[in-house]
N, C-alpha and C positions, 0 to 999 in steps of 0.2 A: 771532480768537485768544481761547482761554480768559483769564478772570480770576484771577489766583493770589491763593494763600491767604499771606499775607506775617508772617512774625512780626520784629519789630525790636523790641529792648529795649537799651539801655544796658550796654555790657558785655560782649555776649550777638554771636554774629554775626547775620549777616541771614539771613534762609532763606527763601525762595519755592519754593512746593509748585504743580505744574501737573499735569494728567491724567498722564502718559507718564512723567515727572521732574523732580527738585527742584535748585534753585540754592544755594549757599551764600557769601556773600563775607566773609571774614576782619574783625575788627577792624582789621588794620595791612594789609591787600591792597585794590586798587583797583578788581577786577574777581572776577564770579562764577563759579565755577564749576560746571557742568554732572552730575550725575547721574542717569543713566536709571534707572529703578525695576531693571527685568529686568536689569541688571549687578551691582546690589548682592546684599552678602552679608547686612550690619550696619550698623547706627548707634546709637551706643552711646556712654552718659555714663560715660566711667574716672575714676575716684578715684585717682593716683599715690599718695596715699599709705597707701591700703591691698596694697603687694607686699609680699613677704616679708622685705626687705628693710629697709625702714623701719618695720614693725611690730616688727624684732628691734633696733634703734635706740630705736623708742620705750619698749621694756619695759627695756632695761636703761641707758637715760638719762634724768636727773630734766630735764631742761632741755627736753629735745624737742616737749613739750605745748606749748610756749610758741610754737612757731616753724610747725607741724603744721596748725593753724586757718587761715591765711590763704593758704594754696596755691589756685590755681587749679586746677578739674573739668577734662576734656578731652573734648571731641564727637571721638567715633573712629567715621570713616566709612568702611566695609570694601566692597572690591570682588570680586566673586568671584574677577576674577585676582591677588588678595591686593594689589592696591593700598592703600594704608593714608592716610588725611588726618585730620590732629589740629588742633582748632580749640579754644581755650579758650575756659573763658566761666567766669562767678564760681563762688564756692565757697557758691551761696545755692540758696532755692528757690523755684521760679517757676514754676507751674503752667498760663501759655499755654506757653512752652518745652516743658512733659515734654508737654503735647496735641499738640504739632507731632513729637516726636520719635515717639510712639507712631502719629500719624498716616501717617508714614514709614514706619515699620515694618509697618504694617496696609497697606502698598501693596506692598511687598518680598515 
């Protein structure tokens, strides 16, 4: 059996990268789960609150900046049967994280 490429950070989920496909397991989940490279679509860091939404909040409320900074990114794992999995991880930046996600994506 291959040796996988493992990223664990604080915070952050676990992700194990193998030839064929990568593993992901939750902060609050007990077990990982399975993605074959050739199913995916996407994997992809969302910012909630950059929607249209909250950006129309934040321009015409003085308060909003205040509260905006400490939201948690979302890891949005897309499958091409439009399966969707959202995993949080901080609102920082961490440059093994974006090597593993880009690593992902360069297998996709």
């Amino acid at each position: 059996m291959e040796e996988p490429i493992i990223f664990e950070a604080k915070g952050y989920p676990i992700i194990k990268i193998y030839n064929d496909y990568f593993e992901i397991k939750a902060i609050d989940y007990w077990e990982f789960r399975v993605f074959k490279f050739y199913e995916m679509e996407s994997v992809k860091v969302i910012n909630p609150q950059k929607n249209w939404f909250n950006q129309l909040f934040n321009t015409f409320s003085p308060i909003a900046g205040k509260y905006t900074t400490e939201e948690p990114l979302i890891l949005r794992v897309t499958k091409k049967n439009q399966g969707i999995w959202d995993y949080k991880i901080p609102n920082k930046y961490d440059e093994d994280f974006n090597k593993i996600i880009r690593l992902i994506n360069s297998e996709i």
